[in-house]
C-alpha positions, 0 to 999 in steps of 0.5 A: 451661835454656829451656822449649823446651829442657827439652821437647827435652831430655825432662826435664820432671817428671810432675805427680801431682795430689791431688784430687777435694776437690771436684771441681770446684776439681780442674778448676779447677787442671788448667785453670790449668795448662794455660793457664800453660803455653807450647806450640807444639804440644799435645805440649808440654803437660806429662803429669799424672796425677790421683786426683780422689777426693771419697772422702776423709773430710771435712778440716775435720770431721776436724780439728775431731774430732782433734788438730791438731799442726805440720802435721798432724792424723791419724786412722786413719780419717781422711783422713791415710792416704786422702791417703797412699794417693793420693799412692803411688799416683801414685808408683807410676803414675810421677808425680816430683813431687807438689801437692795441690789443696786447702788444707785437706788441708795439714794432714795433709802429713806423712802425705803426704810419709811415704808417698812419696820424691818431691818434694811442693810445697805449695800453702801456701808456695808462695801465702805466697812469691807474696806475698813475691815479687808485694806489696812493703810487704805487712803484712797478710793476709787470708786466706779459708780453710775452718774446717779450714785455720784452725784448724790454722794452716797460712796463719797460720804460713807468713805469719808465718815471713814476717813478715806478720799473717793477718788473719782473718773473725770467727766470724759472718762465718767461719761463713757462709763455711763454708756458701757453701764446701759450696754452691760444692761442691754447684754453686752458683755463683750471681752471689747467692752470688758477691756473698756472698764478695765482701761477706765479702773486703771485711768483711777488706780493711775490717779493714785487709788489705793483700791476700788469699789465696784459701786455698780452692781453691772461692774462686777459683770464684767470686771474681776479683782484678777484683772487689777494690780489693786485690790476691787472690792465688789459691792453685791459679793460683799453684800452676799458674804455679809447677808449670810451673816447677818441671816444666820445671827452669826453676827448682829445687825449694823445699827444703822440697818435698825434705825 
């Protein structure tokens, strides 16, 4: 089916977007989404309903505090059962088909998709397959993720199932990119703190990374592919692209947003 077919035809999905994990990285995707998006007259925008909530309990600290598992880490007090309330609500506000707008979060998916009988997209898989399908003769990654991201493996994992090796910031380096994310977070989008993440980018295309992942939505904010000798692929524009896809039916959903 065309684009301007589904819009006929009125069968486009409701994006229900989980947000607010921070804010401005929320804006960010809704942006991105709107630009990916092809229309003639502003009703062919597609209809998205969002819960930006800078509530929820902080993800990296959580995971750091519990156990981590395969694709999750939950706590009754922790963000796994804000997030799943989210995600009801968004179903029951009339939202057919789910994404997140932070990496991070991924860790506590399970506690998402158990609250919901939608489709969820995840953001991870879904930049992992970006790389599969745009970097021919990729072998390594690097990834710029938050400290929560990592240590529960979510890139590490979803990279190797594609045969690629994550290449990682070392601890120093890793732990001055913890403090530039709560700056970005904070407002901070300085041309000083701009030229920090780009020192940290090239710390790991010098380590041999054939590309990057910008697996934080605050990277993008302050971080172009023009500012890399190697291809960065952003995590929430690819996300964008991939929703207005899957939302028009122009392309079916992964099996593993149904499972």
């Amino acid at each position: 089916m065309s684009e301007q077919a589904a819009i006929a035809a009125g069968d486009e999905l409701v994006i229900g977007v989980l947000g607010g994990m921070g804010p401005q990285a929320s804006a960010d995707f809704l942006a991105k989404l709107v630009a990916a998006t092809p229309v003639q007259r502003e009703q062919d925008h597609l209809r998205v309903l969002l819960d930006s909530n800078p509530k929820v309990p902080d993800r990296n600290r959580a995971i750091a505090a519990g156990a981590t598992g395969d694709n999750g880490a939950s706590a009754t007090d922790g963000p796994g059962p804000v997030l799943a309330a989210m995600a009801r609500g968004l179903e029951q506000a009339g939202a057919n088909l789910l994404v997140m707008a932070c990496n991070t979060a991924h860790a506590f998916e399970a506690d998402i998709r158990a609250a919901i009988s939608v489709p969820f997209v995840s953001m991870i898989e879904e930049a992992c397959d970006a790389c599969a399908r745009g970097l021919p003769g990729l072998r390594r990654v690097g990834v710029l993720a938050a400290q929560g991201c990592l240590d529960a493996g979510l890139y590490q994992r979803a990279l190797a199932r594609r045969g690629y090796e994550a290449l990682l910031l070392a601890a120093p380096q890793q732990a001055h990119f913890m403090q530039l994310l709560y700056r970005i977070k904070l407002g901070d989008l300085s041309s000083e703190l701009r030229a920090e993440m780009r020192t940290l980018a090239m710390n790991l295309i010098d380590a041999g990374a054939d590309a990057l992942v910008a697996g934080c939505t605050e990277v993008p904010l302050v971080l172009d592919p023009a500012d890399l000798p190697q291809p960065l692929v952003d995590a929430t524009a690819n996300l964008a692209q991939r929703c207005v896809r899957y939302a028009r039916r122009l392309e079916a959903l992964p099996a593993d947003a149904l499972r």
